[in-house]
C-alpha distance (Angstrom), angle and dihedral (degrees) to the residues before:
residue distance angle dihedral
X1 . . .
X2 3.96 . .
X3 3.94 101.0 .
X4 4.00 89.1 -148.0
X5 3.64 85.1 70.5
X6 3.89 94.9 51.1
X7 3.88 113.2 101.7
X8 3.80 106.5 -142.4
X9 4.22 97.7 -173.4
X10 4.16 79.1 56.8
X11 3.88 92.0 51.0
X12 3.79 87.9 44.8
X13 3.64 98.8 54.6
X14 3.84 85.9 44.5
X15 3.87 89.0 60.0
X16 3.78 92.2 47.4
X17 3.71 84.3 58.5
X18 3.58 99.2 49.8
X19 3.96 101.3 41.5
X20 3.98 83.5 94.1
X21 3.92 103.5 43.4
X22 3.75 90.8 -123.1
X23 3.14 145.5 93.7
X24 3.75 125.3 -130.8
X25 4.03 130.4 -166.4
X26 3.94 89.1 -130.9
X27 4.15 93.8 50.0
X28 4.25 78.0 52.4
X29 3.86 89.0 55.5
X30 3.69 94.4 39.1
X31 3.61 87.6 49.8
X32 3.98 95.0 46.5
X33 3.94 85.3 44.0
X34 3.85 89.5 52.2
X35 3.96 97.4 47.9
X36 3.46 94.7 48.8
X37 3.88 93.9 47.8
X38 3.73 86.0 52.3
X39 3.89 111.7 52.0
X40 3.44 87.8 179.8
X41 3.37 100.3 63.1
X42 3.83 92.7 51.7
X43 4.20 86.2 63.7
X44 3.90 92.6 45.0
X45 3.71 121.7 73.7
X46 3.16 118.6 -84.5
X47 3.26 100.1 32.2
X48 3.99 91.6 39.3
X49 4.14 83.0 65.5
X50 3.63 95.6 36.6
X51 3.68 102.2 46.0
X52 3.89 101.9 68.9
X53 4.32 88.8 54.1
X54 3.72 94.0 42.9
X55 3.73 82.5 47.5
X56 3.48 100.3 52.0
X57 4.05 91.6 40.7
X58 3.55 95.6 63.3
X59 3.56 97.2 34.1
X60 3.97 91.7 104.1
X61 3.84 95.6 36.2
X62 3.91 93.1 -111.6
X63 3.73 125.0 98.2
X64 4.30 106.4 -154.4
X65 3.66 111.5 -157.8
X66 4.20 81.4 -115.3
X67 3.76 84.1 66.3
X68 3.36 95.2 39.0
X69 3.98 92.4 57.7
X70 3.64 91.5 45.6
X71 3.52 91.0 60.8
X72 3.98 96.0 49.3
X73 3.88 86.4 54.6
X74 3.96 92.0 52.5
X75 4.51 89.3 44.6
X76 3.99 84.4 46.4
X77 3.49 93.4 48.9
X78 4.20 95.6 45.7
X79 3.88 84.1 42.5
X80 3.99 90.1 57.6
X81 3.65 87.6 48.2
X82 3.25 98.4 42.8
X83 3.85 89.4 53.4
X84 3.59 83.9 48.9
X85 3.72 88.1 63.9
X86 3.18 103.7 43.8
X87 4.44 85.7 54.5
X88 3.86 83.9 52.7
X89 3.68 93.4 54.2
X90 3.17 108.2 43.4
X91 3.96 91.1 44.8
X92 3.64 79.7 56.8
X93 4.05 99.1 53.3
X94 3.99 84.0 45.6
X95 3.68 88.2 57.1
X96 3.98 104.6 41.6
X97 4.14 78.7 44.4
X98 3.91 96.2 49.4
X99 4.18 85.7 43.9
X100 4.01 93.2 64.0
């Protein structure tokens, strides 16, 4: 994944979200009031996969504990990758370091 096309403000909220290891209905409706304050972040991943399932979970103004879990499973999944990343990166600074 390019890292231009990473949105960092998205992957900061994320963390915010995940410091506690749950998953509240108001961190849902901060996040769906943060993604669609920030257009940008709905075209950059994470938001870009995010968007369309925090869309459709507050669609009808409830947030089921079905939706809810759906949506942890999506953050864990962008947090994984994001860790990935971050692994990838910084194996790649070691290596660009180690070659001067």
């Amino acid at each position: 994944m390019n890292l231009d096309n990473i949105h960092l403000g998205t992957i900061r909220k994320i963390r915010e979200i995940t410091e506690d290891g749950k998953l509240e209905v108001d961190e849902v409706w901060n996040l769906s009031e943060y993604l669609t304050a920030n257009p940008d972040a709905q075209q950059r991943w994470p938001g870009k996969k995010l968007w369309p399932i925090v869309e459709q979970v507050v669609e009808d103004n409830v947030v089921t504990k079905d939706e809810l879990r759906m949506l942890a499973v999506e953050i864990a999944d962008i947090e994984e990758m994001r860790s990935d990343i971050s692994a990838d990166r910084d194996t790649l600074t070691c290596k660009d370091v180690s070659d001067l």
